[in-house]
Phi, psi and omega in degrees: 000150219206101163242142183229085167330132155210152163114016182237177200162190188251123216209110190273170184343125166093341154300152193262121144249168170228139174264154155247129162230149200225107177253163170206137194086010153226183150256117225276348138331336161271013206211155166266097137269124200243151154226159207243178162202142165222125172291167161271152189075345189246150167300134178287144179254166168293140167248295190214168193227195104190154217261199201283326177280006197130309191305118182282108162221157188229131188281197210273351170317297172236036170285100162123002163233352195241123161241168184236175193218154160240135156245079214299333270232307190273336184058089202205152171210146187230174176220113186260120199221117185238153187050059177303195181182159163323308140335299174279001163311138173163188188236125170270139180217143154298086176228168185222135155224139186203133181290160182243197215281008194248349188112336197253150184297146168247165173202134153220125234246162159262144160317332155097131159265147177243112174266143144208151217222100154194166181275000000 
């Protein structure tokens, strides 16, 4: 299995990037995909999600400004991120998750894109 992170760089205050993760060896229609961040010094968080049906959550952090997508056709989930801030400096990470036939969590990460957001 494969998340292959693109799209972060530098950007000033109020500006929009969009991330892409492009996985292989799952379908990503089969998996609750999120994307994470870790600031320096901070721990990784949660951004967004959205699960095998659709359903969206976001944390409150970028709720009315980040949005995430699936495109099952590419087996690809993007993160569209507008009215950056200082704040959203960080290493973006991919990931699926799904308990498996036993029950137990699987997780798998991407290697991480780096936004930074300053002037």
């Amino acid at each position: 299995v494969q998340l292959v992170e693109s799209g972060g760089g530098l950007v000033q205050p109020g500006g929009s990037l969009r991330l892409s993760c492009v996985a292989s060896g799952i379908a990503v229609n089969e998996y609750q995909m999120g994307w994470y961040r870790q600031a320096p010094g901070k721990e990784r968080e949660l951004v967004a999600h959205i699960v095998s049906n659709g359903y969206r959550t976001y944390a409150d952090s970028v709720k009315g400004r980040f949005t995430i997508s699936r495109d099952n056709a590419a087996n690809t989930v993007s993160l569209e991120m507008n009215s950056l801030n200082a704040e959203d400096t960080a290493v973006y990470y991919c990931n699926a998750y799904r308990k498996n036939a036993h029950n137990r969590d699987i997780h798998y990460w991407g290697k991480g894109t780096a936004v930074t957001v300053s002037s």
